[in-house]
N, C-alpha and C positions, 0 to 999 in steps of 0.2 A: 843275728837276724840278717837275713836276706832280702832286699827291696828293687824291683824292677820297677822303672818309670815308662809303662806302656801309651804316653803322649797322653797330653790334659792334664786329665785329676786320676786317671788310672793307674793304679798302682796294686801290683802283684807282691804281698810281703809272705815272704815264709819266717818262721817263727815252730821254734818246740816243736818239729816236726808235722809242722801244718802248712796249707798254702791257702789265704785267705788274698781274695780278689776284691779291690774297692772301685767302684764305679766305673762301671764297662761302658763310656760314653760315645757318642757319633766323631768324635773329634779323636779319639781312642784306637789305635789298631797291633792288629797281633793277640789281643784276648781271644776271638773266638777260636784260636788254634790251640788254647790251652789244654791239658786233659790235669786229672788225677786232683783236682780242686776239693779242699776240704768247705771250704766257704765262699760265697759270696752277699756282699753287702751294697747297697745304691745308699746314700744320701739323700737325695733328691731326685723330682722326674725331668728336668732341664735333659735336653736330649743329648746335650755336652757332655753328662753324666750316666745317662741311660740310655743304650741306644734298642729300645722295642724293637726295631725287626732283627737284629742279631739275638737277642735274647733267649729267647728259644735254642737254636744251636749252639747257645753257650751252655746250656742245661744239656741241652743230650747229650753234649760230650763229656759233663760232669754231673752222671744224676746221682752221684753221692752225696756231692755239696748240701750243707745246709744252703737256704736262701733269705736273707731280708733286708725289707726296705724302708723307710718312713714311710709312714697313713697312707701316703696321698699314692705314691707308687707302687704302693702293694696292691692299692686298689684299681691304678692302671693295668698293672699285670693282671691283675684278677679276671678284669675284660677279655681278659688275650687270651683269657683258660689257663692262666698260672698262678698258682696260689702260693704264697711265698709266706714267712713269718713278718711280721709288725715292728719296729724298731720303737721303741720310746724312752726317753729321758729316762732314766730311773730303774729301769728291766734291765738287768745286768744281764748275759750270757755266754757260753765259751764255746769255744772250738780248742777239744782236746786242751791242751794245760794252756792256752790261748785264752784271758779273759778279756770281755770285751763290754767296753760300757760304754752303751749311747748317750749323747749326751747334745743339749740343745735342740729346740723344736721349730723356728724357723727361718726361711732365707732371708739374707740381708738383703735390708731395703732396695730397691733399684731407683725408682722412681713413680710418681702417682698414676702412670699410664701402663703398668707393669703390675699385675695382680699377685701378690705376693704368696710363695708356696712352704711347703713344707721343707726341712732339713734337719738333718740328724747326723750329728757328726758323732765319729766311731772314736776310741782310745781301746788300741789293742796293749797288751802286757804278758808277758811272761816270766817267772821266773830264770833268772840269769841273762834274760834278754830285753835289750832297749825299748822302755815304752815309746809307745807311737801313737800321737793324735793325728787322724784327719777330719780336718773341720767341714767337708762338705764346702757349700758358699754363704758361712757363716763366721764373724771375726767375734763373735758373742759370749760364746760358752768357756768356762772354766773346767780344763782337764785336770788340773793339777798338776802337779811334780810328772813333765815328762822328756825325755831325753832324745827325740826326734819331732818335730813336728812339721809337717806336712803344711806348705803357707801357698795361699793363693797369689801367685806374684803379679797378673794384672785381669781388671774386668770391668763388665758396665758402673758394678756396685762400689767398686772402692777405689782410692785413690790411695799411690804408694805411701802416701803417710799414713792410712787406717791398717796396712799392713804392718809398715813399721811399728804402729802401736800396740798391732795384737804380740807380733815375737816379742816386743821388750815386756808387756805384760804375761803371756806366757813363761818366758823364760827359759827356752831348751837350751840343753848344750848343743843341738845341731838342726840345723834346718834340710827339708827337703822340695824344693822349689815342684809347684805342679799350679794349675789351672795357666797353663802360658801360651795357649793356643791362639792366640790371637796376634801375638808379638814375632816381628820380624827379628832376627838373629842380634842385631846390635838395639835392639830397642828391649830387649829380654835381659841380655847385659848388662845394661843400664841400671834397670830393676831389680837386677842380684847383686852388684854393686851397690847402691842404696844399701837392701835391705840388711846385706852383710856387714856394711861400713856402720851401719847405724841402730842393728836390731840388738846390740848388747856387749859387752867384752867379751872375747874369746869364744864365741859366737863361730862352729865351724859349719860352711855349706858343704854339703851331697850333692852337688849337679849332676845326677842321673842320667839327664836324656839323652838318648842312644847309646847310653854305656853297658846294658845289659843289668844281668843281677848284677848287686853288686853287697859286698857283708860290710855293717856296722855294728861295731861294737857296742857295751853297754859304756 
């Protein structure tokens, strides 16, 4: 498996000869120049995660891609004249030997003045290739048995110990640090420290950003 950390929660994994894109958000760059995409997937409509006016030229340049999103962004795009597929808990689907199962249906808490949305976090798999959960902006859902998972390392909604509790309750052998758009350089740091020092034994990080692709193993 191949995983590029395109800033945020954006994340380009290829897999079994696939290239599956998660959350092309406004805080996100370098997606709309992708081409040859077999998928793309949104989580959520938070515009960190979806960014609507690139959206569209991320389709033309890949109108093979399947596309889907939770309820609630499907139906934003829908507005825009894009019809996408539905993501929900339970509706398994694949890209090529790529399976893919959504999982969880909404955003974590923020706060009472914060109208709470939809979310759907992905768990990609492949035969002979590293499973991978991204959890969207949710620390809720149970993937199961997986060997990469994608951890939100800071935001309005959690505090780095709700983080910490999801890796040691998940349990991956490897973490890939994303939603870190907010954190200054030694303040990010800080927060991978934690979560490495304390998410598990033998607990290995992926710090991806601006590393390019980069391959992990199963």
């Amino acid at each position: 498996m191949r995983v590029t950390h395109l800033g945020h929660s954006c994340l380009l994994v290829e897999a079994a000869d696939r290239r599956i894109l998660i959350d092309p958000g406004g805080w996100s760059s370098g997606f709309e120049e992708l081409t040859g995409l077999d998928a793309i997937f949104v989580t959520h409509q938070h515009a960190d995660h979806l960014d609507v006016a690139r959206f569209p030229a991320l389709l033309s340049g890949n109108p093979q891609a399947q596309v889907h999103a939770d309820p609630q962004s499907a139906a934003i795009l829908a507005d825009t004249g894009l019809h996408v597929g539905v993501l929900s808990a339970g509706q398994d689907l694949s890209v090529g030997d790529v399976r893919v199962r959504p999982l969880g249906k909404m955003h974590a808490f923020n706060h009472d003045w914060v109208p709470n949305v939809a979310n759907v976090g992905l768990r990609l798999q492949a035969d002979g290739e590293p499973g991978l959960f991204h959890p969207g902006d949710a620390l809720d859902a149970d993937p199961g048995d997986v060997d990469l998972l994608a951890v939100p390392v800071n935001a309005p909604w959690c505090a780095v110990r709700d983080t910490i509790a999801f890796v040691r309750r998940v349990a991956p052998r490897a973490i890939v640090p994303i939603h870190d758009g907010l954190l200054a350089p030694q303040g990010r740091q800080l927060y991978l420290t934690h979560i490495q020092k304390h998410g598990g034994d033998g607990l290995t990080l992926h710090d991806l950003a601006g590393a390019g692709a980069v391959t992990i193993s199963a």
